[in-house]
C-alpha positions as CSV (number, residue, x, y, z in Angstrom):
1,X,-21.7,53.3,-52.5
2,X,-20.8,51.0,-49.4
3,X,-17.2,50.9,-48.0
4,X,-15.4,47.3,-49.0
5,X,-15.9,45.3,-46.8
6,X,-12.4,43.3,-45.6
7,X,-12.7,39.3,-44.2
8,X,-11.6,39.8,-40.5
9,X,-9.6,36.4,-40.4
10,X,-7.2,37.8,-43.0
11,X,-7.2,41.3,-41.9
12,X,-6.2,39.6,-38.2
13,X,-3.8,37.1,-40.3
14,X,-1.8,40.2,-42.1
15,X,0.4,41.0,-39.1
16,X,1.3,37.6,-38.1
17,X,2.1,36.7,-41.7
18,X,4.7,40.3,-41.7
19,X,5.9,39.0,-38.0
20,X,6.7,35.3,-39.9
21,X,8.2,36.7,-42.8
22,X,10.4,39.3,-40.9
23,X,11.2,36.3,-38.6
24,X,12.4,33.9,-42.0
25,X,14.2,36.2,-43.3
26,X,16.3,37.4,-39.9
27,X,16.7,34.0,-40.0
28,X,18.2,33.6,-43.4
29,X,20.4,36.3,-42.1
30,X,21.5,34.5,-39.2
31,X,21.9,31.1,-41.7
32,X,24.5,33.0,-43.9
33,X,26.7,34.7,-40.9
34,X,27.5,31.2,-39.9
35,X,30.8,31.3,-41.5
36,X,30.6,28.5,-43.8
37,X,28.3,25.4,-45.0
38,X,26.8,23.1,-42.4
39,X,28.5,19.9,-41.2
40,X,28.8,17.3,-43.8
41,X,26.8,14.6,-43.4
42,X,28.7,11.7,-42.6
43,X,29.7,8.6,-45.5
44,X,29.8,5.1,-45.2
45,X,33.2,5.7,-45.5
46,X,33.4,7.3,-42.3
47,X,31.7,4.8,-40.2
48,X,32.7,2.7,-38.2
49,X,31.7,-0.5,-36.2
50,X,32.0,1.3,-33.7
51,X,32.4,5.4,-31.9
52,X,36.4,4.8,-31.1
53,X,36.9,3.3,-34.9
54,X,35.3,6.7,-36.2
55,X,37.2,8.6,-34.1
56,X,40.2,6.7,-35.0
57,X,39.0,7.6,-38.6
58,X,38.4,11.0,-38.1
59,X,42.2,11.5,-36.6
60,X,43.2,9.8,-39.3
61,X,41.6,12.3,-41.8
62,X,42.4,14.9,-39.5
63,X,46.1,14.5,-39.6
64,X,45.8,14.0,-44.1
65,X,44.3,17.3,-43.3
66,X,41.0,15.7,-45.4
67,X,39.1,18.5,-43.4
68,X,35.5,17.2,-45.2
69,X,36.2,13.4,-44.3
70,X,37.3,14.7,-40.6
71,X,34.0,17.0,-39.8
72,X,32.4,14.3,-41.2
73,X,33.7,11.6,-39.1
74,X,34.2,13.2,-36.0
75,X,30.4,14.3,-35.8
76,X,29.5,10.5,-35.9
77,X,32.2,9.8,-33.5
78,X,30.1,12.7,-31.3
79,X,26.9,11.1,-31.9
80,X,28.3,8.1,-31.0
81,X,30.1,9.3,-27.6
82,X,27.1,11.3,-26.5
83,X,30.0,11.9,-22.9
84,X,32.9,12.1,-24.8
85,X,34.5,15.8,-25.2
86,X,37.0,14.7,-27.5
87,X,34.9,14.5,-31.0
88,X,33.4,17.8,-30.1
89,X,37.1,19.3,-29.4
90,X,38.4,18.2,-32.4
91,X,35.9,19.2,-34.6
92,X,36.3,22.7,-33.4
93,X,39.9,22.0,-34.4
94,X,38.6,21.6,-37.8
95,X,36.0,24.4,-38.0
96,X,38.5,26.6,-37.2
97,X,41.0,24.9,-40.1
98,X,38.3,25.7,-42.2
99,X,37.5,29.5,-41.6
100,X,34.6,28.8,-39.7
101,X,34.9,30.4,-36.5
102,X,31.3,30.6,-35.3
103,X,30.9,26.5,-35.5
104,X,34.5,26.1,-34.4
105,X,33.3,28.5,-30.8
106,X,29.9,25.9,-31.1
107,X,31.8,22.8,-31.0
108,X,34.3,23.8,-28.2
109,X,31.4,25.1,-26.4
110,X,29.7,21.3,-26.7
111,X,33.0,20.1,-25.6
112,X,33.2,22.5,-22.3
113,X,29.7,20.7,-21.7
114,X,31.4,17.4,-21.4
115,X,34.4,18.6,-19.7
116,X,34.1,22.3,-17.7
117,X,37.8,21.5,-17.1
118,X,38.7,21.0,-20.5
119,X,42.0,23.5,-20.3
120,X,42.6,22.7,-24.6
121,X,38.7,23.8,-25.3
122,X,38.6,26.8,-23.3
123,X,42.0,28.1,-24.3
124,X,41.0,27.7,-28.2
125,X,37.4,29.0,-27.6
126,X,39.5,32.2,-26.5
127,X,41.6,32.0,-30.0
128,X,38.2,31.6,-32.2
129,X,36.8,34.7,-29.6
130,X,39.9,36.6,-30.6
131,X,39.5,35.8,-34.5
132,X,35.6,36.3,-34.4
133,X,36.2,40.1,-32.6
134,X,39.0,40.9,-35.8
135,X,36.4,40.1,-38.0
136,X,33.3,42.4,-36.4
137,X,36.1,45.2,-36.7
138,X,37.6,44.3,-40.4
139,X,33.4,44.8,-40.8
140,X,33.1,47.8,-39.6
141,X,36.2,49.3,-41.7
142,X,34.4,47.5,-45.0
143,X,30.9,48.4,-44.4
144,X,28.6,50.2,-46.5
145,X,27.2,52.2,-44.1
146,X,28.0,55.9,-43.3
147,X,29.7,56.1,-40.0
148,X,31.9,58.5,-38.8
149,X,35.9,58.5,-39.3
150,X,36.5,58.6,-35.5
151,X,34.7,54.8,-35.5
152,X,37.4,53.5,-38.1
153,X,40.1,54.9,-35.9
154,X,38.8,52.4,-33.0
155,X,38.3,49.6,-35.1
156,X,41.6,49.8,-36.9
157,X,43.2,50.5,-33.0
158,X,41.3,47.4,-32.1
159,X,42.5,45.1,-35.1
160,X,45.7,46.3,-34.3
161,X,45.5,44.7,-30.5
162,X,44.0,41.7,-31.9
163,X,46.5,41.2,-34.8
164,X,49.6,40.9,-31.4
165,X,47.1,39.0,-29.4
166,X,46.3,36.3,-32.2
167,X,49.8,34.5,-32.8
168,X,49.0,30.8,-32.6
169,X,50.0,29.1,-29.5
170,X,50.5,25.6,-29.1
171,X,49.0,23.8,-26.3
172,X,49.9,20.4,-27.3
173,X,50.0,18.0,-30.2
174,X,47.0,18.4,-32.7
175,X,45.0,20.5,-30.1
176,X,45.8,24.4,-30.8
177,X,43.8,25.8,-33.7
């Protein structure tokens, strides 16, 4: 009896199809750490004739603390003022409103791009640092996984820090998180 014989294309094929769906599904991982559902996409409602008018909308939705109609409205505004910190800023005002601390650090960090001097957006980038840091450490006190005692001790001593450390601060009117 002869060996099987295997197709060489798909015995070359099986490690790049394991590589592409280990890839996916890191990536599915990464897709559900981010804290939250994706922008909204925006509504005619949110549009304006023009970038200042949305942004004008957004603020306005902002302050009615309509968090869905802001995000929505200040990521047109940000498409519409390509330069413009300010959308960006905000939004990460709202992001972090929201719970969602890893798209609130994104959209400060788009707004630092704009404006390295931006004093508002670096000092709540820090806050959103602070509050992302509590939450790897409330992880490792409610993970599964077996890890020694000694490890819980250091997180809880760390949450403990942070807890002191993040007492909002205002910086100015409708700017701190």
């Amino acid at each position: 009896m002869q060996p099987p014989v295997h197709h060489p294309i798909a015995r070359s094929t099986l490690p790049r199809r394991m590589c592409l769906f280990a890839v996916l599904a890191l990536l599915c991982g990464c897709a559900s750490q981010g804290g939250g559902a994706p922008p909204a996409t925006p509504t005619s409602a949110d549009i304006a004739p023009d970038p200042a008018a949305t942004l004008a909308l957004a603020d306005k939705a902002y302050s009615g603390e309509d968090w869905a109609r802001a995000e929505s409205a200040y990521l047109t505004a940000a498409r519409g003022l390509p330069a413009d910190p300010e959308p960006w800023f905000k939004l990460g005002n709202v992001y972090f409103k929201t719970g969602r601390h890893d798209f609130a650090a994104r959209a400060y960090e788009q707004a630092l791009r704009r404006a390295p001097g931006h004093a508002k957006a670096w000092h709540n980038l820090g806050v959103v640092r602070l509050h992302q840091a509590d939450d790897s450490f409330e992880r490792v006190l409610t993970g599964a996984e077996p890890h020694d005692g000694a490890l819980d001790e250091r997180a809880q001593q760390m949450r403990d820090i942070l807890d002191d450390a993040i007492e909002p601060t205002a910086v100015g009117p409708g700017s701190a998180p």
